[in-house]
N, C-alpha and C positions, 0 to 999 in steps of 0.2 A: 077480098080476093084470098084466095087457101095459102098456105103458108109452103113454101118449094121447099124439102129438102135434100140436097147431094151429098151424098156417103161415099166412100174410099175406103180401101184399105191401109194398114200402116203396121209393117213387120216391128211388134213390141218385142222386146224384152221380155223373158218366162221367168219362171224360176230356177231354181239350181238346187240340187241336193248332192251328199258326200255318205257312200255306202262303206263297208268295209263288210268282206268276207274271208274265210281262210279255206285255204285248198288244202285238205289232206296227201300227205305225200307216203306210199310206201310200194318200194318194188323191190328185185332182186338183178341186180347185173350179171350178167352172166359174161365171164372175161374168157374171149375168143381165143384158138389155137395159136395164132398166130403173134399173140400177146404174151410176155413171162407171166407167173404168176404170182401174185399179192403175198409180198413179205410185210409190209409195214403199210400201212393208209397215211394218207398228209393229208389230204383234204375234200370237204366234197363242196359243190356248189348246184346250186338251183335256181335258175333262169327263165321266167316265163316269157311266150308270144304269144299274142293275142292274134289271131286269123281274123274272126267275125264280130261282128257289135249287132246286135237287133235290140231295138227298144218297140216295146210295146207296151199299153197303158198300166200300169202297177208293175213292171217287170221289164228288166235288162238283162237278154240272153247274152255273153260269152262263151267261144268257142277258140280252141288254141291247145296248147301242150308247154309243159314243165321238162325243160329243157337240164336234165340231170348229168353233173359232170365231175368225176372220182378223179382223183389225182392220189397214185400210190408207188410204190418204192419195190422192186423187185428184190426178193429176200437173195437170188445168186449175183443179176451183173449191182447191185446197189444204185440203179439209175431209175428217173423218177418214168412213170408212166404215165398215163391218163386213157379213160373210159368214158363212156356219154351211153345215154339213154333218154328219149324221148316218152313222154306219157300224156298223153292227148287228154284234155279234159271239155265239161262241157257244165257251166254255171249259172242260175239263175239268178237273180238276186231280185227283192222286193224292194220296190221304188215307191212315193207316194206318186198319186194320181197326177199326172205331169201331161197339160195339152200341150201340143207344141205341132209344130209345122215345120220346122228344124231343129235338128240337135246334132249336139258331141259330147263324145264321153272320153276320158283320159283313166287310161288305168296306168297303175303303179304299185306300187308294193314292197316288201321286204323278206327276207327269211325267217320266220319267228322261232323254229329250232330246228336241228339234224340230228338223227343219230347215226352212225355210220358202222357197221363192223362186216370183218372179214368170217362169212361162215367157213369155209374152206378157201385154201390158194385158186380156186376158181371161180368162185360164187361170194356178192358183196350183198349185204343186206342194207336198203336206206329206208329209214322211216321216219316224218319231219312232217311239217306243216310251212306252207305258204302264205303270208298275208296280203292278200288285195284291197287296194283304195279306189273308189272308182268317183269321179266327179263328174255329173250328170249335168249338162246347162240347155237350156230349153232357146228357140224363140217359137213367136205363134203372131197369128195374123189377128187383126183386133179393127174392128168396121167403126170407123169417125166419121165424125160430120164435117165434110169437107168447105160447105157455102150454103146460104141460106138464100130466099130472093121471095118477094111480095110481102103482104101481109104487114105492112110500115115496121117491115123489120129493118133495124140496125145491126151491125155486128162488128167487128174485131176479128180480125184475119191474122196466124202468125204462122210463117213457115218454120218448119219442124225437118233436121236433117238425120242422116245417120247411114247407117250401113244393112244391107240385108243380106243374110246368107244364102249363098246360090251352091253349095256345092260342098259334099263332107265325104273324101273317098280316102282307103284307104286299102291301096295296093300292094302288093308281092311281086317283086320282078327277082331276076334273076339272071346274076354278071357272074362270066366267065373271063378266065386269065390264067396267067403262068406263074409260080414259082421257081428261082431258080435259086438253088443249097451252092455251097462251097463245094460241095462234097454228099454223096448219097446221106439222108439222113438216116438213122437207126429207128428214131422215135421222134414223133411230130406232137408237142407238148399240149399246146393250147395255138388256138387263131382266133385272133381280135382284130376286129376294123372300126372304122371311124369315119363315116360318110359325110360331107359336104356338097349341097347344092350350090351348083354359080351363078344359076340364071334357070329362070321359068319367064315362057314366052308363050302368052294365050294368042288363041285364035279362035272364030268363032266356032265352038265346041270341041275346040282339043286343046290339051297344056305339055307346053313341048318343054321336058325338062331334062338340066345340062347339070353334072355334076363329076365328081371323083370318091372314089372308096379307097381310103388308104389301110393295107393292110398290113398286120406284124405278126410273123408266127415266130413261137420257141421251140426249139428241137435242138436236138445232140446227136452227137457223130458216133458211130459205130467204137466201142472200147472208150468213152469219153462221157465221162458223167457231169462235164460244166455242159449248160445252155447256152444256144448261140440265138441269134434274131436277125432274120429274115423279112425286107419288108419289099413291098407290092404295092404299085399305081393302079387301078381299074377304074378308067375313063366310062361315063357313059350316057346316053340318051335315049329319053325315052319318051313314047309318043303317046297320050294319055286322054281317052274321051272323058268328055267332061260334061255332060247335059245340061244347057241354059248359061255355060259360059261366054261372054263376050271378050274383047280384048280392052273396055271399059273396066272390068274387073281388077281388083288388087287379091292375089293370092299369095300365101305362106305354103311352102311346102319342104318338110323334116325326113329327111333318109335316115332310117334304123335300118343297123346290121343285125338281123337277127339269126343267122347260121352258118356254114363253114362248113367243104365238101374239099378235102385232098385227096386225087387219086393216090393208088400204090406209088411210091418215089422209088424206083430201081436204079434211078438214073439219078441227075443232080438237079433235071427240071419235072415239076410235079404237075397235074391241071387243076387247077383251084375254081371253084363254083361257090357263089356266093347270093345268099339271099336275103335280100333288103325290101324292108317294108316303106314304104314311100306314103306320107298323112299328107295330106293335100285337103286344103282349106279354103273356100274365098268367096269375099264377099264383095257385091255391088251399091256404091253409094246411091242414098235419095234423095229428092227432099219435096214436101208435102205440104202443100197450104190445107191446116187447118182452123177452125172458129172455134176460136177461146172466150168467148163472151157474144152475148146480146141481147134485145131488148127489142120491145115493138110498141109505137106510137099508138095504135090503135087499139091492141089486145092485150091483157095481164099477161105478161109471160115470169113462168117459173123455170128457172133452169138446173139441172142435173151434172153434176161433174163428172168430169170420165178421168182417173188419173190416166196418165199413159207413160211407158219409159220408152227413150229409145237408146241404139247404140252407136257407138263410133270407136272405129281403129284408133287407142292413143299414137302408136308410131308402130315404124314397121326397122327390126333390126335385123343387119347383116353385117355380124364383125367375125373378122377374126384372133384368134392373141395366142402367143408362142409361151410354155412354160417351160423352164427348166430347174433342175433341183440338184441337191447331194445329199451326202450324208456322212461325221465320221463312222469309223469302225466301230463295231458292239463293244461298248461299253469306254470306249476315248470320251465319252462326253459331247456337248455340243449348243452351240447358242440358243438361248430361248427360242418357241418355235422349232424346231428341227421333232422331226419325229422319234416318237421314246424307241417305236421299234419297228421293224415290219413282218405282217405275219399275213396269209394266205386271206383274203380276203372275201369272206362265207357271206354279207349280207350288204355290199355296197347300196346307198337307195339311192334311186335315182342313175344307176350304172351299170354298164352291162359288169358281168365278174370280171376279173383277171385274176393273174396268177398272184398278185402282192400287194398291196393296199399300207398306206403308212400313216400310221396313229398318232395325235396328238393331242395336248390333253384342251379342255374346252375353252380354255383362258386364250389359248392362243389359233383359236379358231376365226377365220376372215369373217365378218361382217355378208350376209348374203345380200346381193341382190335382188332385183325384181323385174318384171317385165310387166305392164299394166293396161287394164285400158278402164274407160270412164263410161256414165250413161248420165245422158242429161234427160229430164220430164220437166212437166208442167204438171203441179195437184201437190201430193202431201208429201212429208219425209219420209225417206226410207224407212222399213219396219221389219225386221229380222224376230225370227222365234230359232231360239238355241242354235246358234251361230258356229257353223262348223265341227257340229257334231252328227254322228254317222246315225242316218237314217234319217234324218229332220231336214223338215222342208223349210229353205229360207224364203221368205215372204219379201218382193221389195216392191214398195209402192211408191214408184215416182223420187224425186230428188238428185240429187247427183253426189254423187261416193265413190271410191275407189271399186272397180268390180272384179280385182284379182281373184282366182282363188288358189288357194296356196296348196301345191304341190309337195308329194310327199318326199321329191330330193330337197325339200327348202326352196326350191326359187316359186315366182310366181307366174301365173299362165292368165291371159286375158280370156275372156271367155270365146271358147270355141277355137283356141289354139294351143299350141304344144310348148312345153317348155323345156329347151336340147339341155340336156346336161352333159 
């Protein structure tokens, strides 16, 4: 009798590769009537958002803008200012040939330099270069031989579990709310938020998520050259289709602040708009009987090995933890640890910029963290070619290893999620 055989599908594990490109940066601000004008420069910063991801076979389009921001000293009142400038770009980058059925890509990056100067009290020239890291992780569908049956065959059945990806969005919404000043401000310095999810609640094809945007701006009062800070709750919910989700599903999902919109403040309450990029992740567990071995009483059988990897969520974290700090005055001295100084902070990684950033030196730098997750297979041990280096394809076949990849703030991100800094 002919020998039966039933095939399945089983979402593997692809490969992953680590790009690096640099954005060329150079424009001209032009500083509005309604602004003093440029006696002294302090500082400039450069901030990308990513809008778009398209992956196609040899090639990862990016679409997004460099988010350019001058901080400068008015040469009559001496009080500080600050300017922005948007520059929209658009990037390819060469991938090695990557199948895949699902992906995600994390970009990141740093400032590699700036030049900054004042052509005129009206006009700033910047011209600088951007660095992007982008880490590319694949899965793909891969047809197993599920059960065998006639032919005096025997066999070995093992079930085989893990996670499949159902779902890689990554949205723009956009929260409105009030600021309210002590006092009209003069000059609204910098606005930084800091978003937290409290809860994501699927249902079959939407992800209803619950969270808060905590915001702090710096501004100074009219005749007052100290900064003061202002901060703001924006509650918010949001209703998110989701194609092929069920309420079976476990998803992660990371709010970035990625802009700041103050009306005119004539008064002492401003309208504050804010736009946050919402990564939403998630995947659905499986598990799969397939035949790992066998043999037949009647007929020579030869068999073929098929490695296979799969994946699984190590764990899934929601914490949160309160810092606070000081510092003596410039030059009192201060305990080991305590930062030597603070200065304007041009190339945070891993962080959107602020206004100050405090240096120390490497000895006394915390130990990082990690965030991980693991792949177990049946077949051979893993097998890496040039291991996290940009543009090289890692090869893993089968076994089980750590499958972090490591992020250019330091921590690490499990494949297919994000890692908050």
């Amino acid at each position: 009798m002919e020998l039966k055989i039933f095939r399945d599908t089983l979402p593997q594990g692809g490969a992953g590769c680590t790009v690096k490109a640099e954005l060329p940066l150079e424009t001209e601000i032009r500083i509005s009537d309604d602004l003093p004008p440029v006696g002294k420069l302090v500082k400039c910063f450069v901030h990308p958002v990513v809008l778009q991801r398209q992956l196609q076979p040899g090639r990862l389009t990016l679409e997004g803008y460099l988010r350019c921001t001058v901080f400068y000293q008015s040469e009559v009142e001496k009080g500080l200012c600050q300017t922005e400038q948007k520059l929209p770009f658009t990037r390819q980058l060469e991938l090695p040939e990557l199948a895949f059925t699902a992906w995600t890509a994390v970009v990141e990056g740093q400032t590699e330099y700036l030049n900054t100067r004042a052509a005129d009290p009206r006009r700033i020239e910047v011209r600088g270069a951007y660095g992007l890291v982008v880490t590319v992780h694949t899965q793909c569908k891969t047809e197993v031989i599920t059960a065998l049956a006639d032919g005096g065959i025997e066999q070995q059945l093992r079930t085989l579990q893990g996670v499949r990806s159902v779902a890689v969005l990554d949205k723009l919404v956009t929260l409105e709310g009030e600021l309210v000043f002590a006092k009209p401000p003069a000059a609204v310095l910098d606005i930084t938020g800091n978003a937290c999810v409290g809860e994501v609640k699927l249902l079959a094809g939407k992800a209803v998520v619950k969270g808060e945007l905590r915001v702090q701006c710096a501004w100074r009062a009219e005749g007052d050259t100290a900064l003061q800070s202002q901060a703001a709750a924006l509650p918010f919910q949001q209703v998110i289709d989701l194609e092929g989700i069920t309420e079976d599903c476990r998803c992660l999902c990371v709010a970035e602040p990625v802009g700041f919109t103050l009306s005119q403040a004539e008064s002492a309450a401003a309208q504050l708009t804010a736009n946050v990029m919402l990564h939403l992740r998630a995947w659905r567990s499986y598990q799969l009987q397939v035949a790992v071995d066998a043999f037949s009483t009647r007929f020579e059988t030869e068999l073929t090995p098929q490695p296979l990897v799969t994946e699984q969520l190590l764990c899934t974290l929601n914490d949160t933890a309160t810092a606070t700090g000081s510092r003596p005055p410039p030059g009192a001295g201060g305990p080991p640890g305590c930062p030597d100084r603070l200065r304007p902070a041009a190339g945070c990684r891993g962080a959107a910029a602020g206004l100050l950033c405090a240096l120390r030196s490497a000895a006394d730098r915390p130990k990082r963290g990690g965030l991980g997750a693991y792949r177990q297979s049946s077949g051979n041990s893993p097998r890496r070619k040039y291991p996290r280096r940009a543009g090289k394809l890692r090869e893993n076949l089968g076994g089980q290893y750590p499958a972090a990849h490591h992020t250019a703030g330091g921590n690490y991100a499990c494949a297919g999620m994000l890692a908050q800094h």
